[in-house]
C-alpha positions as CSV (number, residue, x, y, z in Angstrom):
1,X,16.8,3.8,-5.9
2,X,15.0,1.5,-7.7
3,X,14.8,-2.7,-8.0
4,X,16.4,-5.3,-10.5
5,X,14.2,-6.2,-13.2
6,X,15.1,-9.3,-12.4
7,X,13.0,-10.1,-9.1
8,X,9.4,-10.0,-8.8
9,X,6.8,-10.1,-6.1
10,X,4.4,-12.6,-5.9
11,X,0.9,-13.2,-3.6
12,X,1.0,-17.0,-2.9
13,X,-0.8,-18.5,-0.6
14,X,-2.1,-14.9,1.1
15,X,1.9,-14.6,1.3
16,X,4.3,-12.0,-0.6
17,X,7.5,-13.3,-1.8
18,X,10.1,-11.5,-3.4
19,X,11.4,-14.3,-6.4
20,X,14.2,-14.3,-9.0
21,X,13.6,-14.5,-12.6
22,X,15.1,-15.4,-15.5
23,X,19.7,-15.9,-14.9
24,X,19.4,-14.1,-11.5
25,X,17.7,-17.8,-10.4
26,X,21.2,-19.7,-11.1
27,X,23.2,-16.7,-9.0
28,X,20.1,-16.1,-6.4
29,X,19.1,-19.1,-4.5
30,X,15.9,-19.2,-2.1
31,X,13.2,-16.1,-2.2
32,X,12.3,-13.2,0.7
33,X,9.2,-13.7,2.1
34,X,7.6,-9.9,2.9
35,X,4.6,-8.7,5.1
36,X,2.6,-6.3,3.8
37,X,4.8,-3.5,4.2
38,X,7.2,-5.0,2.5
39,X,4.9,-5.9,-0.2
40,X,3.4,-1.9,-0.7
41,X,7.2,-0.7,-0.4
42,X,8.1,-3.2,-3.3
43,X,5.4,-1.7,-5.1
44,X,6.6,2.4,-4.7
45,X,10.5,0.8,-5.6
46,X,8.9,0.2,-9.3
47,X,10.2,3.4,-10.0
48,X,12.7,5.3,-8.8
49,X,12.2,7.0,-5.8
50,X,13.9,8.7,-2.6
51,X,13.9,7.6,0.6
52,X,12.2,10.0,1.7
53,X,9.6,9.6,-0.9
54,X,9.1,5.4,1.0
55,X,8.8,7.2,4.3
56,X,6.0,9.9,3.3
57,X,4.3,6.8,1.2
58,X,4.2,4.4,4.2
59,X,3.2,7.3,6.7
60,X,0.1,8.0,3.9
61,X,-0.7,4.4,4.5
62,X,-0.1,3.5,7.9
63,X,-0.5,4.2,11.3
64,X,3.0,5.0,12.1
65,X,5.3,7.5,14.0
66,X,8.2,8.8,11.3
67,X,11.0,7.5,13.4
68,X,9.7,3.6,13.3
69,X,8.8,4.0,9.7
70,X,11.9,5.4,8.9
71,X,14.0,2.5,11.7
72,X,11.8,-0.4,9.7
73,X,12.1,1.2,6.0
74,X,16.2,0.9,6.2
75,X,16.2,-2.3,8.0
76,X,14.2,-3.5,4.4
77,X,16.4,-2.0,2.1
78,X,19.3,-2.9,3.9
79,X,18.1,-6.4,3.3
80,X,17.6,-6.1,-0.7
81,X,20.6,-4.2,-1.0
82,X,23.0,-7.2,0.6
83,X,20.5,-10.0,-1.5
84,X,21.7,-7.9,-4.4
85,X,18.1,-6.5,-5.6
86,X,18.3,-2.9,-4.6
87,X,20.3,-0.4,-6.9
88,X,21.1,2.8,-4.4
């Protein structure tokens, strides 16, 4: 899985949003507003990568059991996937 080209993240304001760019604006309205789990899981979705590959990256990171990690790593995919900016 990997994200459109077409959103980026952005640090404003010690915040992370998620904005479109370029035609995905007109089609896209608003932005998603991430913590900073969001923000580092943005960041491995650069490239293409596994879902197991986010778990084992945010377990590197973060003091976290593999069942919440894995609970709280769907829940924010699920979320790009139906805005349209995941490709599974």
């Amino acid at each position: 899985m990997k994200v459109e080209k077409e959103f980026v993240l952005r640090e404003i304001a010690g915040d992370y949003v998620i904005i479109p760019t370029g035609k995905t604006v007109l089609s896209f309205n608003g932005l998603i507003t991430v913590n900073e789990v969001g923000a580092d899981l943005w960041k491995m979705l650069q490239s293409e990568v596994t879902f197991e590959d986010l778990v084992q990256g945010i377990l590197d990171i973060y003091d976290v059991d593999e069942e919440t990690a894995k609970e709280d790593i769907q829940e924010f995919l699920d979320t790009l996937v139906e805005g349209g900016i995941l490709e599974i």
